[in-house]
PDB file of N, CA, C and O in Angstrom:
ATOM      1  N   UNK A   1       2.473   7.468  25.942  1.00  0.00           N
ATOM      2  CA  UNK A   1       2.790   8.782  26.460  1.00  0.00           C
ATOM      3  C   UNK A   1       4.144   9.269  25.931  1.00  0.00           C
ATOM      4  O   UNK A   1       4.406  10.461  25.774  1.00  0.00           O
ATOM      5  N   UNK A   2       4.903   8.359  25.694  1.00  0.00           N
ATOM      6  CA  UNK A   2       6.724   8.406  25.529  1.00  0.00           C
ATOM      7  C   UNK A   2       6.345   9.492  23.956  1.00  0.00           C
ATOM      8  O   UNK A   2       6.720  10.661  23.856  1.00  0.00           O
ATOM      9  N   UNK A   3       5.428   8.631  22.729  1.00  0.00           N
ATOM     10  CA  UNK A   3       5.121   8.554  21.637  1.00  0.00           C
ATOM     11  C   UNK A   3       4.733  10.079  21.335  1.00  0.00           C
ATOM     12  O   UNK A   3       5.135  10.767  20.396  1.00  0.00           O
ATOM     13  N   UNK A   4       3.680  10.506  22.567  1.00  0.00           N
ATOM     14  CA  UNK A   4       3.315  11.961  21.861  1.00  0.00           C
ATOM     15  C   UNK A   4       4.382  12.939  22.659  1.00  0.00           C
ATOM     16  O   UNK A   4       4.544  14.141  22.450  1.00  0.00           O
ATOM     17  N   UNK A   5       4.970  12.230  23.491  1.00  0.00           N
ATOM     18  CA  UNK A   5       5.858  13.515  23.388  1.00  0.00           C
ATOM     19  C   UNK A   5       6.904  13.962  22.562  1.00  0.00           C
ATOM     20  O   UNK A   5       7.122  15.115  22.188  1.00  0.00           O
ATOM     21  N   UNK A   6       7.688  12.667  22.253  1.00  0.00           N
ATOM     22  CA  UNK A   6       8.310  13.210  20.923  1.00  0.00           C
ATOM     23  C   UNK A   6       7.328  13.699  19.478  1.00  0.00           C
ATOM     24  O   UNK A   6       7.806  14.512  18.686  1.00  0.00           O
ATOM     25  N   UNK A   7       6.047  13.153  19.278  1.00  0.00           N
ATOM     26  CA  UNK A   7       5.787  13.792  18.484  1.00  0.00           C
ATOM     27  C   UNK A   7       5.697  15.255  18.645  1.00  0.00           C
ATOM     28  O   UNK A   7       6.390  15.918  17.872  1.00  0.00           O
ATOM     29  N   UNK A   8       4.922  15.920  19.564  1.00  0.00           N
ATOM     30  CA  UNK A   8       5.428  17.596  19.803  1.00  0.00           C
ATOM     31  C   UNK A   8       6.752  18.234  19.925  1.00  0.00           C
ATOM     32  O   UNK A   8       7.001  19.357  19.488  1.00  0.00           O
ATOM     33  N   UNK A   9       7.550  17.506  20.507  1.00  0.00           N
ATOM     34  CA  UNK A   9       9.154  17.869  20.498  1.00  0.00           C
ATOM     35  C   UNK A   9       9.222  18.150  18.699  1.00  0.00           C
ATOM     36  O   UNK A   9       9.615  19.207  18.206  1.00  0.00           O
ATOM     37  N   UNK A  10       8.886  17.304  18.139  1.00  0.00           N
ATOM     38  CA  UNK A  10       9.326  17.451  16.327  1.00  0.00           C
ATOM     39  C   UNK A  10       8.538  18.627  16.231  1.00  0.00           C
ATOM     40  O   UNK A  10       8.761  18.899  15.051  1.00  0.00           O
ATOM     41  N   UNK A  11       7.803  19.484  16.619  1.00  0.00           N
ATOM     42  CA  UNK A  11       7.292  20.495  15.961  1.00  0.00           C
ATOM     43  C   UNK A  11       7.613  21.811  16.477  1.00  0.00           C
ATOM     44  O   UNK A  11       7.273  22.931  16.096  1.00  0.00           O
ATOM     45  N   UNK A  12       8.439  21.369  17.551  1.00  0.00           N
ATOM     46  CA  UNK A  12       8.615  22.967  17.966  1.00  0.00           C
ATOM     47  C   UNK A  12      10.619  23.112  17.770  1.00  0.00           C
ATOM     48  O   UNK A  12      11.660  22.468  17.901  1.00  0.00           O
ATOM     49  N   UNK A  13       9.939  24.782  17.279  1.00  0.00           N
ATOM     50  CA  UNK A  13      11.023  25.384  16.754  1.00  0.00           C
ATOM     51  C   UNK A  13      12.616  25.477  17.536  1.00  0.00           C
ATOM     52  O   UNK A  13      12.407  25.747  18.719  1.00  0.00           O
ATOM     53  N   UNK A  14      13.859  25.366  17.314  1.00  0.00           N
ATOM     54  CA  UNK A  14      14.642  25.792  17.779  1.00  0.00           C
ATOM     55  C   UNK A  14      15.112  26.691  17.985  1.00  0.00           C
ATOM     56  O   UNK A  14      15.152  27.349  16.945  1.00  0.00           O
ATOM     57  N   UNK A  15      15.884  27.580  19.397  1.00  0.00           N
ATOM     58  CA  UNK A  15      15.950  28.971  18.881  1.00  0.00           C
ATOM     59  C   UNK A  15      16.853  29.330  19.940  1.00  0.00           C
ATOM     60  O   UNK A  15      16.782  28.999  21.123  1.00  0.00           O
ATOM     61  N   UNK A  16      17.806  30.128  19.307  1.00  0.00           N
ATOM     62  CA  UNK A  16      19.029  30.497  19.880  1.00  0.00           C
ATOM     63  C   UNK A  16      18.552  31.406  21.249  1.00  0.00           C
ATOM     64  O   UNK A  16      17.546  32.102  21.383  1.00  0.00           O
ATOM     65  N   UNK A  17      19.527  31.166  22.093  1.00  0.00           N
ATOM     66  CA  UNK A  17      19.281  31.614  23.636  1.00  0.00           C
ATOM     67  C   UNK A  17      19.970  33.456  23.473  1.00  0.00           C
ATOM     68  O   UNK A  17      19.692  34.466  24.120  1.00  0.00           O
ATOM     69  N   UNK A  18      20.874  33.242  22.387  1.00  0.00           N
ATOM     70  CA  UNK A  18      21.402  35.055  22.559  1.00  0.00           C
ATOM     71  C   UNK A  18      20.409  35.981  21.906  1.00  0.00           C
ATOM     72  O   UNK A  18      19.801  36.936  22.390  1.00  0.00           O
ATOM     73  N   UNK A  19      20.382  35.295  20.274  1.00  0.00           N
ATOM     74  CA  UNK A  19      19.535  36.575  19.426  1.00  0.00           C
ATOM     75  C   UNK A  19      18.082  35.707  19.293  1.00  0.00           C
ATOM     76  O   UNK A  19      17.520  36.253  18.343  1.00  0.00           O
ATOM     77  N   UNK A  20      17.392  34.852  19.680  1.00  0.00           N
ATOM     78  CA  UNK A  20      16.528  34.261  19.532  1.00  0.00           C
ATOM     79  C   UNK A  20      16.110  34.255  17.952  1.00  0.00           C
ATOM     80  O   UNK A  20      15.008  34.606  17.529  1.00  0.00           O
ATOM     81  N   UNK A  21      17.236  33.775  17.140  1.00  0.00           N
ATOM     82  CA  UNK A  21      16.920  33.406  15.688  1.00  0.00           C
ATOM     83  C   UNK A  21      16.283  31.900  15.500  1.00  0.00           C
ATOM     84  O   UNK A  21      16.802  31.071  16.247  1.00  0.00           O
ATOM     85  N   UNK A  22      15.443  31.494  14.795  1.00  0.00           N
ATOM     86  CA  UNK A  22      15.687  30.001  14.845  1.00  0.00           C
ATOM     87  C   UNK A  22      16.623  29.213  13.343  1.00  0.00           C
ATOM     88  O   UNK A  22      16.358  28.140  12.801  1.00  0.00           O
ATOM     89  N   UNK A  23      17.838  30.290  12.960  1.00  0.00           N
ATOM     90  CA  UNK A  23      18.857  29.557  12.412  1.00  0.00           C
ATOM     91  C   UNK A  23      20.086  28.393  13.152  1.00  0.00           C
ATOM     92  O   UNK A  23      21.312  28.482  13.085  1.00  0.00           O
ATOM     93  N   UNK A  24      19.391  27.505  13.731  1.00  0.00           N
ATOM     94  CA  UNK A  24      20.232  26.669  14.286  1.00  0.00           C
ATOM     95  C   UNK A  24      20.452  25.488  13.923  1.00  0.00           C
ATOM     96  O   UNK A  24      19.509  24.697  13.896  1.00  0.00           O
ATOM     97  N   UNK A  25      21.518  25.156  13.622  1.00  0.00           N
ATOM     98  CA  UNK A  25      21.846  23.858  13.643  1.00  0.00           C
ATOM     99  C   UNK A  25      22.918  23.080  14.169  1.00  0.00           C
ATOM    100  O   UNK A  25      24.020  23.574  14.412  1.00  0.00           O
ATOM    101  N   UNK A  26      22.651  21.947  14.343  1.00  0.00           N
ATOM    102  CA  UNK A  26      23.938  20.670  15.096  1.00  0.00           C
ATOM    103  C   UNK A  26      25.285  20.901  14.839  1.00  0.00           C
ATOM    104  O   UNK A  26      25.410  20.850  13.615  1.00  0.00           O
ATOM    105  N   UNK A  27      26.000  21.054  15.189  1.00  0.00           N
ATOM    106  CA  UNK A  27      27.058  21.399  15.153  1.00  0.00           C
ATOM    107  C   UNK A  27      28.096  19.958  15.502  1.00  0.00           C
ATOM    108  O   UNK A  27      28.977  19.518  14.763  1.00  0.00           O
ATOM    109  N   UNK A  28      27.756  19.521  16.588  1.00  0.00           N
ATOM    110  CA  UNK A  28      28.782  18.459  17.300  1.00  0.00           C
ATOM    111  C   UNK A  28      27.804  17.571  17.849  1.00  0.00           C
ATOM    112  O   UNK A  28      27.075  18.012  18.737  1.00  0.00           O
ATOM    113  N   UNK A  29      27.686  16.496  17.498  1.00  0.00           N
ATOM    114  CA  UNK A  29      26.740  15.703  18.809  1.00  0.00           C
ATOM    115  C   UNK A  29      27.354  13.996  18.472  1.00  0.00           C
ATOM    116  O   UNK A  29      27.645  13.352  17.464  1.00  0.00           O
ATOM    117  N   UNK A  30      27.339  13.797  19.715  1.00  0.00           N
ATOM    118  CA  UNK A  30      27.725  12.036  19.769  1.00  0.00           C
ATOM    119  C   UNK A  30      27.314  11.975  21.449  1.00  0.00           C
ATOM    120  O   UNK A  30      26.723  12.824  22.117  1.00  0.00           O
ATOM    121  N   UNK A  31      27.864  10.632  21.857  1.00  0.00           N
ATOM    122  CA  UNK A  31      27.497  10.246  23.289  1.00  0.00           C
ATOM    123  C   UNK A  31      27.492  10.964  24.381  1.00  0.00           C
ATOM    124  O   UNK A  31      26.851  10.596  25.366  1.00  0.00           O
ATOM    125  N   UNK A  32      28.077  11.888  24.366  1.00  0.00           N
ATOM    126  CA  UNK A  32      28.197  12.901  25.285  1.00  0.00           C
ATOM    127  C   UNK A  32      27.370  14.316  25.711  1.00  0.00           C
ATOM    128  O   UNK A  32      27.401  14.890  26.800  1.00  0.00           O
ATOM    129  N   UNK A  33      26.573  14.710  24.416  1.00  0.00           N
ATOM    130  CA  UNK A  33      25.777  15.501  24.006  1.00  0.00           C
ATOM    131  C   UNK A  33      25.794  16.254  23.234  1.00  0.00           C
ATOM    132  O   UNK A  33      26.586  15.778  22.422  1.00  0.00           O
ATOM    133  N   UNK A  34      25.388  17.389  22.768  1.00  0.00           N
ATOM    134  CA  UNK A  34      25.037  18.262  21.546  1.00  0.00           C
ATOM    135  C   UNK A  34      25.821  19.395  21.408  1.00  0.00           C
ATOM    136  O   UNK A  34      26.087  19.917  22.490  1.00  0.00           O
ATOM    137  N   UNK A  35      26.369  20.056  20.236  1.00  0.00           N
ATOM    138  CA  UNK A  35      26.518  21.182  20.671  1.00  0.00           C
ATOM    139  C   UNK A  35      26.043  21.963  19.414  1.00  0.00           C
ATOM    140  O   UNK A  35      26.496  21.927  18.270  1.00  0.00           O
ATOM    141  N   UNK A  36      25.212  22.539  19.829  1.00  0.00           N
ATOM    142  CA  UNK A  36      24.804  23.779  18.389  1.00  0.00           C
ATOM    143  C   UNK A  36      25.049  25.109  17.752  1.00  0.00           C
ATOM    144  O   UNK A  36      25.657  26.038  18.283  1.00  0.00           O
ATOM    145  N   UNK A  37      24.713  25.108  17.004  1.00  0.00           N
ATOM    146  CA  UNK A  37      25.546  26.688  16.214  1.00  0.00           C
ATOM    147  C   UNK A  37      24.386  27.261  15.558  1.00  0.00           C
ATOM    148  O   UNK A  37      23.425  26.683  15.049  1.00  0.00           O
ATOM    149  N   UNK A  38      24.706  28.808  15.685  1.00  0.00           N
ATOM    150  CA  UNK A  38      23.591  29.500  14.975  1.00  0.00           C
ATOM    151  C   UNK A  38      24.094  30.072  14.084  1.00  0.00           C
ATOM    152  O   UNK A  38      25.028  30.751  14.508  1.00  0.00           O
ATOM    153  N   UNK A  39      23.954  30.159  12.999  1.00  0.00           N
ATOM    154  CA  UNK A  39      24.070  30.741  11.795  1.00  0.00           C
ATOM    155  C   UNK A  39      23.981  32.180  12.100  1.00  0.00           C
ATOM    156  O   UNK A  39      25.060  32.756  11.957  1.00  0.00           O
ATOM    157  N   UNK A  40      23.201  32.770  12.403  1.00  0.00           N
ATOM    158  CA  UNK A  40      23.115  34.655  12.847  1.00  0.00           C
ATOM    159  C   UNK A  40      23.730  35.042  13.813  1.00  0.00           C
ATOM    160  O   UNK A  40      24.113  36.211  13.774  1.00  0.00           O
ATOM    161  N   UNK A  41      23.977  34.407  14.745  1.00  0.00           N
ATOM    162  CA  UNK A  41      25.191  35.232  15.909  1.00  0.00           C
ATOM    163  C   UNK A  41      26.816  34.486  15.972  1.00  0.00           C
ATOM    164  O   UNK A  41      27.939  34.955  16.155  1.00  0.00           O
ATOM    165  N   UNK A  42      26.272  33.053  15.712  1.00  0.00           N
ATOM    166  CA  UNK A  42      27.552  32.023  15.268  1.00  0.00           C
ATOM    167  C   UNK A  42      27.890  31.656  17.069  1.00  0.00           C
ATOM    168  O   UNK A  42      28.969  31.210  17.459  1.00  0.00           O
ATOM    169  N   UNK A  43      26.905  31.913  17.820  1.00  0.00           N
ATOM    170  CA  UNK A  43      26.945  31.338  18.993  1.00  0.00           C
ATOM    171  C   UNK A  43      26.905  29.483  18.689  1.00  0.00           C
ATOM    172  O   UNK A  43      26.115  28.952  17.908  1.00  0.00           O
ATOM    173  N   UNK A  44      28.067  28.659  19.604  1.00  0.00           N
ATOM    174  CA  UNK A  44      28.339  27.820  19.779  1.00  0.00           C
ATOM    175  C   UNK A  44      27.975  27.162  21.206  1.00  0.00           C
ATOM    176  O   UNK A  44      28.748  27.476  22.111  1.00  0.00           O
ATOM    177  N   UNK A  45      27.069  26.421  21.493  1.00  0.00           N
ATOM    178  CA  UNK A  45      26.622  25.417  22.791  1.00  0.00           C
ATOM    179  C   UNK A  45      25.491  24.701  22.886  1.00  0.00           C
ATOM    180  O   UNK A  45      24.478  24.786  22.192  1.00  0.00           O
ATOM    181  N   UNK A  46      25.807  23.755  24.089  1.00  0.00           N
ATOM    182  CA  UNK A  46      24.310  22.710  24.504  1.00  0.00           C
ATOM    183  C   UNK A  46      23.551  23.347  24.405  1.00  0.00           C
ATOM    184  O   UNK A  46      22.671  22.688  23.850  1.00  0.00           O
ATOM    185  N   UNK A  47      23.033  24.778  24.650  1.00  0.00           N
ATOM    186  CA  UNK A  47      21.642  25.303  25.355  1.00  0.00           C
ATOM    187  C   UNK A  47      21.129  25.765  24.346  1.00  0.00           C
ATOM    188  O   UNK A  47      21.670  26.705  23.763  1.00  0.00           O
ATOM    189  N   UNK A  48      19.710  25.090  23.806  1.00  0.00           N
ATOM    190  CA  UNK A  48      19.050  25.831  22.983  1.00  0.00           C
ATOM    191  C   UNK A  48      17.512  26.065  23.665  1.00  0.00           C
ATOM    192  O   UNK A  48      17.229  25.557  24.749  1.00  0.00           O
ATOM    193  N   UNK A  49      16.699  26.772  23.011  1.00  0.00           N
ATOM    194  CA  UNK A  49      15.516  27.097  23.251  1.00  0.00           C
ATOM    195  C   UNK A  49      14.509  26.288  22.553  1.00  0.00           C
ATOM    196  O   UNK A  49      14.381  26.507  21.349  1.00  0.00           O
ATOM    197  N   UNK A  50      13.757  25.372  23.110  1.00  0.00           N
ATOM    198  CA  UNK A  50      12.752  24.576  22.126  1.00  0.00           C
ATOM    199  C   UNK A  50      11.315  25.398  23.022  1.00  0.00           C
ATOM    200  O   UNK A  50      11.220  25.517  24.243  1.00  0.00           O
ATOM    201  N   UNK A  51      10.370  25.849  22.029  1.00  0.00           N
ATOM    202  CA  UNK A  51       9.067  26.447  22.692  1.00  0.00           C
ATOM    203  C   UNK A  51       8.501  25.866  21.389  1.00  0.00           C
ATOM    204  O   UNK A  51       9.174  25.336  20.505  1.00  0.00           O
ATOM    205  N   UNK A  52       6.445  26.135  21.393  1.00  0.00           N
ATOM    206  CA  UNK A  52       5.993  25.867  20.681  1.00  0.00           C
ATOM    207  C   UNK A  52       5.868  26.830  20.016  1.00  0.00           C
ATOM    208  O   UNK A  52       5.993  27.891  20.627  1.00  0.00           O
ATOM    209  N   UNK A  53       5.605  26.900  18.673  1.00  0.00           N
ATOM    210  CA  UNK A  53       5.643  27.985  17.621  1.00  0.00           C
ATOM    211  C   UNK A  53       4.715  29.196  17.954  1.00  0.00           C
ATOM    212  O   UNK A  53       4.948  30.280  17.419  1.00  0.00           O
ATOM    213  N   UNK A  54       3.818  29.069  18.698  1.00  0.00           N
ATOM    214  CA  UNK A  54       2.784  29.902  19.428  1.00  0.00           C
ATOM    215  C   UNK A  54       3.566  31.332  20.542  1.00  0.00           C
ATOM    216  O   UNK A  54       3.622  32.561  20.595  1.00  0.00           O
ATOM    217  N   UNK A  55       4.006  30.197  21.217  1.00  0.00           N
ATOM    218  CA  UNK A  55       5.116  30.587  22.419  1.00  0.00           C
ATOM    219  C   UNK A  55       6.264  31.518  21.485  1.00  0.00           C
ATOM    220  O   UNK A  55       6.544  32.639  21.908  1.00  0.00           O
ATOM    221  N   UNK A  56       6.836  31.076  20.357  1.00  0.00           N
ATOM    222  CA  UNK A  56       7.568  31.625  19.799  1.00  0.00           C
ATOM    223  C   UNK A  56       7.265  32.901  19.352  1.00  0.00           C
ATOM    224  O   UNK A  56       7.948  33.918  19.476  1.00  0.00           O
ATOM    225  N   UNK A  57       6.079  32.751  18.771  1.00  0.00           N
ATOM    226  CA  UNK A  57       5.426  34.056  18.125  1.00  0.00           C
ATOM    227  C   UNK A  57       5.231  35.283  18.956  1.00  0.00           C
ATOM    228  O   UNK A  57       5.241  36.411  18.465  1.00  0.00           O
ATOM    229  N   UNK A  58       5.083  35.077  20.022  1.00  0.00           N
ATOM    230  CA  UNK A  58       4.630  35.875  21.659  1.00  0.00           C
ATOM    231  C   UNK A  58       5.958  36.458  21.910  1.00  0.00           C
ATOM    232  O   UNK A  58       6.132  37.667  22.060  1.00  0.00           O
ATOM    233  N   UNK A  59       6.966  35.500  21.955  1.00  0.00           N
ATOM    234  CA  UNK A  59       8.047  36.333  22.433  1.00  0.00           C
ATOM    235  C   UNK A  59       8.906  37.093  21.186  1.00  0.00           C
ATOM    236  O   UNK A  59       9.953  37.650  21.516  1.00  0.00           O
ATOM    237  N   UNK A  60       8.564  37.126  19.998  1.00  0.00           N
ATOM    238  CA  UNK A  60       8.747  37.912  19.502  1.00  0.00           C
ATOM    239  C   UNK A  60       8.147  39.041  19.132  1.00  0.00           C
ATOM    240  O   UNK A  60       8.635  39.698  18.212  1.00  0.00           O
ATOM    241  N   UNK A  61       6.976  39.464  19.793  1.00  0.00           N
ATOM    242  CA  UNK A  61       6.248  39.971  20.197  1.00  0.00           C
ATOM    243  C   UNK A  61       6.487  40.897  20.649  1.00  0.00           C
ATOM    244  O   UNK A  61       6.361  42.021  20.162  1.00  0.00           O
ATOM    245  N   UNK A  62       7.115  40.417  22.282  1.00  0.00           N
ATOM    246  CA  UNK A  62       7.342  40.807  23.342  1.00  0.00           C
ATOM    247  C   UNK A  62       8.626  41.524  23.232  1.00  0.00           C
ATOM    248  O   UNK A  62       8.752  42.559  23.887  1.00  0.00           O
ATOM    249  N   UNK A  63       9.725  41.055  22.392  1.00  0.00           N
ATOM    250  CA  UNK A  63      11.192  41.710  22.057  1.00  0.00           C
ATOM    251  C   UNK A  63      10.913  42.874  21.067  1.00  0.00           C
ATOM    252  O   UNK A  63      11.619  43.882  21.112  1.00  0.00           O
ATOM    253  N   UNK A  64       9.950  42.762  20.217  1.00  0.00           N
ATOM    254  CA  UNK A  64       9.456  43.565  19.469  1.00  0.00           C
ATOM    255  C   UNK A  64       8.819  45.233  19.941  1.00  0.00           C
ATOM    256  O   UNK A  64       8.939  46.318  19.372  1.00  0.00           O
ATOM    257  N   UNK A  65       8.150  44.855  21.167  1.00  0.00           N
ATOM    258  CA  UNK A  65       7.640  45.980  21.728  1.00  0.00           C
ATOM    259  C   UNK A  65       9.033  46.642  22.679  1.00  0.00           C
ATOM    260  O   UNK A  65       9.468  47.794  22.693  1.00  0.00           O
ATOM    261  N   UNK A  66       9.367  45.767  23.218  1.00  0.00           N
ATOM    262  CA  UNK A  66      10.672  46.535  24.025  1.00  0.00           C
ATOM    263  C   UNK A  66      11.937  46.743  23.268  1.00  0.00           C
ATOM    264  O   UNK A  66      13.014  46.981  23.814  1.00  0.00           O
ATOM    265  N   UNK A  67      11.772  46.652  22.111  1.00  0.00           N
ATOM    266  CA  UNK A  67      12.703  47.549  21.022  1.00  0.00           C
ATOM    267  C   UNK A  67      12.050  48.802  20.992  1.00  0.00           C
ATOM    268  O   UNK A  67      12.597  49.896  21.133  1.00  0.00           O
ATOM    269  N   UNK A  68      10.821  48.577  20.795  1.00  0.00           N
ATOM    270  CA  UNK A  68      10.378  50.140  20.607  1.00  0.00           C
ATOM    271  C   UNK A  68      10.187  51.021  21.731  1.00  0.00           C
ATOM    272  O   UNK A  68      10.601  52.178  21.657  1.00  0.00           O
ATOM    273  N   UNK A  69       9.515  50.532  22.920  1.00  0.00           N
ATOM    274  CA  UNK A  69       9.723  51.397  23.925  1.00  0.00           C
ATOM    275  C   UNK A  69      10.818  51.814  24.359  1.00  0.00           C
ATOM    276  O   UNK A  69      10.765  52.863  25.002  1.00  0.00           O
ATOM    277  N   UNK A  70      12.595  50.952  24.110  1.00  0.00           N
ATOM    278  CA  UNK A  70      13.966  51.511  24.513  1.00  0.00           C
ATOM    279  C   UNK A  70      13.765  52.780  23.418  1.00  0.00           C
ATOM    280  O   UNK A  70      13.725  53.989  23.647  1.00  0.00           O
ATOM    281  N   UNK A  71      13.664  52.123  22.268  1.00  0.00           N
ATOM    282  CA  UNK A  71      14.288  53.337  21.080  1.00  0.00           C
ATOM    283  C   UNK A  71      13.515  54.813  21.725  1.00  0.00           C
ATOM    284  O   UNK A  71      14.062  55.915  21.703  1.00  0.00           O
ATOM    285  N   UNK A  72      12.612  54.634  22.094  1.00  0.00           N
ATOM    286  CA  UNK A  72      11.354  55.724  22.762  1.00  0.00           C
ATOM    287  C   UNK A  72      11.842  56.638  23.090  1.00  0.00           C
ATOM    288  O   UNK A  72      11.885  57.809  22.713  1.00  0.00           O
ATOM    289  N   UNK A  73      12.482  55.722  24.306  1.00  0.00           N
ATOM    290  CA  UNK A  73      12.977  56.563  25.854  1.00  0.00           C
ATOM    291  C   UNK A  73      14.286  57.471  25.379  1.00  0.00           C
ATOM    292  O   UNK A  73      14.876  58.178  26.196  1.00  0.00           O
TER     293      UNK A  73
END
């Protein structure tokens, strides 16, 4: 059980919590924990977004349409 969950963990995307890019990478990590950086906003911290690429696709989707309905209004 341990086995397939990291195997799905390896497939899903990382993705920044501000601009939801998935330019992220490690920044700082040792015993204490992680800290990551995004290349497109240059946001620095623990908290990232892991979803499955499916999930990913949806919510860009979803940011996609409520760009257009703000620009609308």
């Amino acid at each position: 059980m341990k086995i397939e969950r990291r195997i799905n963990k390896i497939n899903m995307p990382q993705i920044c919590p501000f601009c939801k890019s998935r330019n992220i990478s490690l920044y700082l990590g040792g015993y204490l924990g992680k800290l990551y950086k995004c290349g497109s906003c240059n946001y620095v911290g623990p908290v990232i977004i892991e979803m499955s690429e499916e999930d990913y696709r949806k919510l860009m989707e979803e940011e996609e349409k409520s760009n257009r309905s703000q620009q609308v209004d």
